[in-house]
N, C-alpha and C positions, 0 to 999 in steps of 0.2 A: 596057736597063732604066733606069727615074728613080729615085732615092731622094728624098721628101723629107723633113724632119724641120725644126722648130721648133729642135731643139737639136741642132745639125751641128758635131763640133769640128774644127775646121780648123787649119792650121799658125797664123793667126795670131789663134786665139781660138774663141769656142763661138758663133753664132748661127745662124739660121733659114737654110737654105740647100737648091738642087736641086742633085743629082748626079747625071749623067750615065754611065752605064758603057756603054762597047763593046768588044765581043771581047776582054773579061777586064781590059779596063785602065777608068782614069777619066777622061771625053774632056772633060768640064766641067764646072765646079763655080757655080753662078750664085744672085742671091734668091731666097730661097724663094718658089714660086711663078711663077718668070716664064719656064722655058722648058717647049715642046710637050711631049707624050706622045709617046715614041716609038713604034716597031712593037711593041717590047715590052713588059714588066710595066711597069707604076708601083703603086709601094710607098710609100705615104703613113704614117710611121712616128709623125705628132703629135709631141705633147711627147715621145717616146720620143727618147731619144739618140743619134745616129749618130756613131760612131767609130772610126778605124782599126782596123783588127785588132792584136790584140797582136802584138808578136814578144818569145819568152821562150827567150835565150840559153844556158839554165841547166836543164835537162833529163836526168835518167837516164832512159831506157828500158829499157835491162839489156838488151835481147835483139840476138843469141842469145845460148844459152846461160842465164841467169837469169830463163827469161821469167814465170817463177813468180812474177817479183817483179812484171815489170810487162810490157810487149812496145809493138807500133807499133801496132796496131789498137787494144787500151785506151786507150795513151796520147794518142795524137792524139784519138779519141773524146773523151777528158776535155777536151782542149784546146780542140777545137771548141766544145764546152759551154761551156767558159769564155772564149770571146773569142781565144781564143790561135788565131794563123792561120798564124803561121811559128815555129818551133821550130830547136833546135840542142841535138845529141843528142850528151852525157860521153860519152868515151872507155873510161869504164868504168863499170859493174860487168857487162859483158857478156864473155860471152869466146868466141873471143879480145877482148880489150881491141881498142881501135883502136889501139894502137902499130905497127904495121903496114902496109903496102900490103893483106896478105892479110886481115890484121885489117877494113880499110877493106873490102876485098874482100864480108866476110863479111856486115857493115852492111847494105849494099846490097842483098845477094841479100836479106838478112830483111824488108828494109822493102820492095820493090818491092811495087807493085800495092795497099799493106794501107794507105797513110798518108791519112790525111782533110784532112790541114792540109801546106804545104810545109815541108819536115824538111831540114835541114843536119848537118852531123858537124862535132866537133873531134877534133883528133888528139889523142894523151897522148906526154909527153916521160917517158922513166922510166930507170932506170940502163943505159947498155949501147944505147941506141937513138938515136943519134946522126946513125947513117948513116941511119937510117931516117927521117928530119925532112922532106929535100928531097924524097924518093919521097913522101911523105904529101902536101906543099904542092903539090907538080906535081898529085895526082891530085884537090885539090878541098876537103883538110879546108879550116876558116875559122880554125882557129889551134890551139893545142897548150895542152893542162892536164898542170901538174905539181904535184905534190903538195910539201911539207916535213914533211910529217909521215905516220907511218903514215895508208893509204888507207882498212886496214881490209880490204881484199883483197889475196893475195899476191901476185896475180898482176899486179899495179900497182903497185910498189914506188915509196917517196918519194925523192926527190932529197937526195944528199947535198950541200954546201957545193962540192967540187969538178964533183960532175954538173950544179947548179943553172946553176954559171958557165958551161962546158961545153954546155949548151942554150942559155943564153941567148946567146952570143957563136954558135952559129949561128942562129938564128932572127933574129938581127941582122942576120944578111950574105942570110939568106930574106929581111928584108922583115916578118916572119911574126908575129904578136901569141901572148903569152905568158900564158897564165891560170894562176893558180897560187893554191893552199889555204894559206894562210901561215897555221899555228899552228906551233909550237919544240916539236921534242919534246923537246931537254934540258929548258923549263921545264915540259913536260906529264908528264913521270917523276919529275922533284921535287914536282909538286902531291900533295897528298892523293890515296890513290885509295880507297875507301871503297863497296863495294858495298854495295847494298840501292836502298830505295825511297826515301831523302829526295832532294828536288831540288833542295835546296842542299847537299849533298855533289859528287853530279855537277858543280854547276854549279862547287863548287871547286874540281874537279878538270882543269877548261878554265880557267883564270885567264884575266883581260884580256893579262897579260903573257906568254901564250904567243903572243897576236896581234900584241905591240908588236914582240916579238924577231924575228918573221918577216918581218913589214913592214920590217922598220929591216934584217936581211939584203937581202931582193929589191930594198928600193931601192940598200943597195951596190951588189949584181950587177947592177941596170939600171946604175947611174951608170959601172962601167967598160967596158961590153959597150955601151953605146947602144941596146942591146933596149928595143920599146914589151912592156908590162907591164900586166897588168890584174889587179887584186886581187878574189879571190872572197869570195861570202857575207862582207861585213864584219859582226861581230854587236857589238862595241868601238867606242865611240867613242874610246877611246882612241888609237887609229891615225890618227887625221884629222890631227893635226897634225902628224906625221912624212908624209902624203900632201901634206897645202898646204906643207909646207916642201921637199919633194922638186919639186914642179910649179915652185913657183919659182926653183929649183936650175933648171930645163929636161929633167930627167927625165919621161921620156914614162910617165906612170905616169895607169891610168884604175880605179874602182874600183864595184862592184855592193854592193847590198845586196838583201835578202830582204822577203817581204811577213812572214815568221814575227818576223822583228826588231822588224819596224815596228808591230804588231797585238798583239803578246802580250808577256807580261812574265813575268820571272820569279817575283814576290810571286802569281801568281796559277794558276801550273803546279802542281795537285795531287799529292799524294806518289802515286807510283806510276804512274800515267797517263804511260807509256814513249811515246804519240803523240809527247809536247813533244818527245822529243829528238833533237837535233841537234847537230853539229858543226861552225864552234864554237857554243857554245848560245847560247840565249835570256836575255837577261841580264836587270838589272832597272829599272825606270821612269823612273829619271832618266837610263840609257843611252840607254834608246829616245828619251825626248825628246832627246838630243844628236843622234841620230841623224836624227829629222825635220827639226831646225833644221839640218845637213848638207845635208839632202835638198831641204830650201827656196831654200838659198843656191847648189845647182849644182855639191856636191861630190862625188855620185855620177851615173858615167853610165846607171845602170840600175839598175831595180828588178824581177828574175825568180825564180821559183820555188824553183830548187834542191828542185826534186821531185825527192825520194831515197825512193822507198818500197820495202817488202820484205814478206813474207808475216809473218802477223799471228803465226806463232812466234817469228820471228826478232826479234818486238817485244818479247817477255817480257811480254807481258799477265797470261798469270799471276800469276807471281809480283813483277811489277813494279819490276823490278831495273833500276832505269838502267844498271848499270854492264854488263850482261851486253847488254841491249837496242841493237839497231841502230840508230843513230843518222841519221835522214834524215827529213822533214817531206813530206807526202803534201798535194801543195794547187797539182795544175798547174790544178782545173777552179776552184779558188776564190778565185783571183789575185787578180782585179780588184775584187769584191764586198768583198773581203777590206780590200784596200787604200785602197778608196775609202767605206767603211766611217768607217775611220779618221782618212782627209783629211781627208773631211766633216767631219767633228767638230771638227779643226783649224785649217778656213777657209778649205783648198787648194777648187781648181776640179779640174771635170773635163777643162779643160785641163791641169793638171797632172802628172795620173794619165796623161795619153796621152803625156804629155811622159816621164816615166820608164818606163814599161812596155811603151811602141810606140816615138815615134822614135829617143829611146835606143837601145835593145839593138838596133835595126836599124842606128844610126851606127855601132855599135861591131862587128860583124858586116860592114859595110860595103854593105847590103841599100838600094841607095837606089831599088828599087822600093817597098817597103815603109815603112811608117811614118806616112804620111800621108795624107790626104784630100785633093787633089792631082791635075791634069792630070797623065797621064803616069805615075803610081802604079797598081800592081796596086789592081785593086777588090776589095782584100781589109777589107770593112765587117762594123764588130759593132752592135746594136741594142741598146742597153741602157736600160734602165728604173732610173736612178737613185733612185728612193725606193720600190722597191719592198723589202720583207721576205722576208727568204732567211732561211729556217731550214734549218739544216744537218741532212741525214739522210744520213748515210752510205751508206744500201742507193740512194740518188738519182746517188750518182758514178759515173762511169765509169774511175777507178783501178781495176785489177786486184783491190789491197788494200784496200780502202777504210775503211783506219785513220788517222785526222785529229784535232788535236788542236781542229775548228772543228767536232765531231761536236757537239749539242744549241744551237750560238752562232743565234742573230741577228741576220743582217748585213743592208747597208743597199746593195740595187741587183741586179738578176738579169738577167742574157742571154736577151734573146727571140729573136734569130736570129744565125745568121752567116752571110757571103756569102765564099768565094774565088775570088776572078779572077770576081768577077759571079756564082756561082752558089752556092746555099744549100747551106751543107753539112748532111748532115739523119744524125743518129745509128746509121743503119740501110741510108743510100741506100751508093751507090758511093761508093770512096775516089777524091778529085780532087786529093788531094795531091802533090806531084812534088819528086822528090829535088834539094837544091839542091848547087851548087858553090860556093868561095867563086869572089866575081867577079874577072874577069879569068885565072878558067883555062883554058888552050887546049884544043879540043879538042870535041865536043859531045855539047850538053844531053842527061842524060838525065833523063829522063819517069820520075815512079814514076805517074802516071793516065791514065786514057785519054784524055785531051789532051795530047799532045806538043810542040804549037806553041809558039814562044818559047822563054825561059829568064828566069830569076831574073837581076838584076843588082845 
């Protein structure tokens, strides 16, 4: 297959370019226009945009066990939809969790055959499960998520101060990267907690400084353990500067942030509309702007989903009660639109956005087939249409639940096609997704689609 496109983002910038795919990978990348038509398709894309697929590190799929909330057939479906080509699927809120080999076990059997996009596991570090770290890293997770504060499910209990050390002093001696939810629950028990509908109650019931206490923990436990560390969903700018003062300490410390941070604000989340919330939340506009100007300067490695969705009871739409209401933001199919919505408006390019939401979360994943536009890269290409008008209609997504706080928004850019490994992933056709490992595990590739050849790297 050729692709061409007038606006081709490539690792060193966005212009006019052909691409070349064979046998699922990308054999050449040259001016637009100068080389032959192969045996196969050519797709002449125009002004339409060519660019990597996403990879979105930051994923619940819940199933087994909670598929009610969301499963791998839905969720990849949405993914596809929205650019997203490689995924990497929480430890929980499925159950069993993946704290386990059996747990990893059970992953597997549930996603085989159903995934549209390639799908990875992280393992979950949780009290009592120690032993269970290196059976997990042998069998392919990409790194371990612990929690410091309640999960929210009980069947994934948070780390205490002695368990946090404890994991990280072995995932140290793994090798093994460290994901961890750093809010403080001593300061999250002293906040106000105040039930009902205002969304500055909730919101002051997640303080900044339940963020700064966990951060300013994790990086002790990096600094005596030598453990690499990656910080979830930042939604505080407040943390950045205990994060650049840690990196220049030599603490291997890497940090994400969310499209929900970067897009929404809190002066603008209506009382009662339980979609906004999340954990920790949505804060207010002069955060989010610290957080762009973070995101400008290169102090986050990634910008992913943290699609946390649940069944529209478990939202308290009714009654509208943050406090009772599930807290997780539904927007794996809306990433990008979402994002680049808002760059635009900022000044960023659409180099930018590939820069945080593809080769990102693939460095950090260690995925160096993925990410880029690139001899030698999986032809995993998305076709986007940067000024087109996306109006959000819920009954349009492929979330399970399709509860979103971007339900009636008009965003700025829409997905016309997506291609993995060369071939169009289409809503409806076969799933050509395949189960990844992290790289470098012994052993072999298993296939979740009916192509087996290769493996992820």
């Amino acid at each position: 297959m050729l692709l061409r496109s007038r606006r081709a983002v490539l690792p060193d910038g966005e212009r006019p370019a052909d691409v070349l795919v064979r046998d699922g990978r990308i054999e050449r990348v040259a001016p637009h226009g100068t080389l032959d038509a192969p045996a196969g398709p050519v797709v002449d894309l125009g002004a339409t945009a060519l660019l990597p697929g996403l990879v979105d590190t930051h994923v619940h799929v819940n199933e087994p066990g909670r598929t009610e909330w969301e499963g791998f057939d839905s969720a990849t479906r949405a993914a596809a939809a929205g650019g997203v080509t490689t995924l990497v699927d929480m430890p929980l809120n499925s159950v069993p969790p993946t704290t386990t080999p059996a747990g990893l076990a059970a992953k597997r059997r549930a996603a085989e055959g159903r995934v549209r996009v390639d799908t990875g596991f992280w393992g979950g570090a949780v009290p009592g499960n120690t032993a269970e770290l290196e059976p997990l890293h042998r069998a392919g997770v990409f790194g371990f998520k612990g929690f410091l504060s309640p999960s929210g499910v009980e069947e994934f209990p948070h780390l205490e101060p002695a368990d946090l050390e404890e994991a990280l002093a072995e995932l140290a001696r793994l090798g093994a990267l460290a994901l961890v939810h750093a809010e403080d629950p001593a300061v999250l028990d002293a906040a106000p907690q105040r039930p009902g509908r205002r969304y500055r109650d909730f919101l002051a019931s997640r303080p900044d400084g339940a963020e700064t206490a966990a951060v300013a923990r994790l990086l002790d436990a990096a600094r005596r353990t030598g453990a690499r560390v990656h910080v979830l969903h930042v939604s505080s700018a407040a943390v950045l500067p205990l994060l650049a003062a840690a990196r220049a300490d030599g603490v291997r410390v890497t940090a994400e942030t969310c499209p929900h941070y970067l897009c929404l604000a809190a002066e603008e989340v209506p009382d009662g509309d339980t979609a906004f919330k999340c954990c920790p939340p949505i804060r207010d506009e002069a955060n989010r702007d610290r957080l762009w100007a973070a995101l400008a300067a290169g102090e986050f490695a990634a910008v992913v989903s943290d699609h946390s969705p649940c069944t529209a009871d478990l939202k308290q739409r009714g009654s509208g009660d943050f406090a009772a209401a599930w807290g997780g933001v539904a927007s794996l199919q809306l990433g990008l639109p979402a994002v680049w919505t808002e760059a635009r408006r900022r000044g960023h390019t659409l180099a930018d956005v590939v820069r945080w939401m593809s080769a990102g979360p693939a460095a950090l994943a260690g995925l160096d087939a993925k990410g880029a536009i690139a001899p030698g890269r999986d032809a995993d290409l998305v076709a986007f249409d940067p000024d087109a008008a996306l109006r959000v209609d819920p009954a349009a997504l492929h979330h399970r639940n399709p509860v979103t706080p971007y339900a009636g928004r008009t965003l700025t850019g829409a997905v016309r096609a997506t291609w993995l490994r060369g071939r169009p992933v289409e809503p409806d056709g076969e799933p050509l997704g395949r189960l990844l490992d992290r790289p470098g595990t012994p052993g072999t590739p298993r296939a979740a689609g009916p192509d087996p050849e290769g493996r992820a790297r």
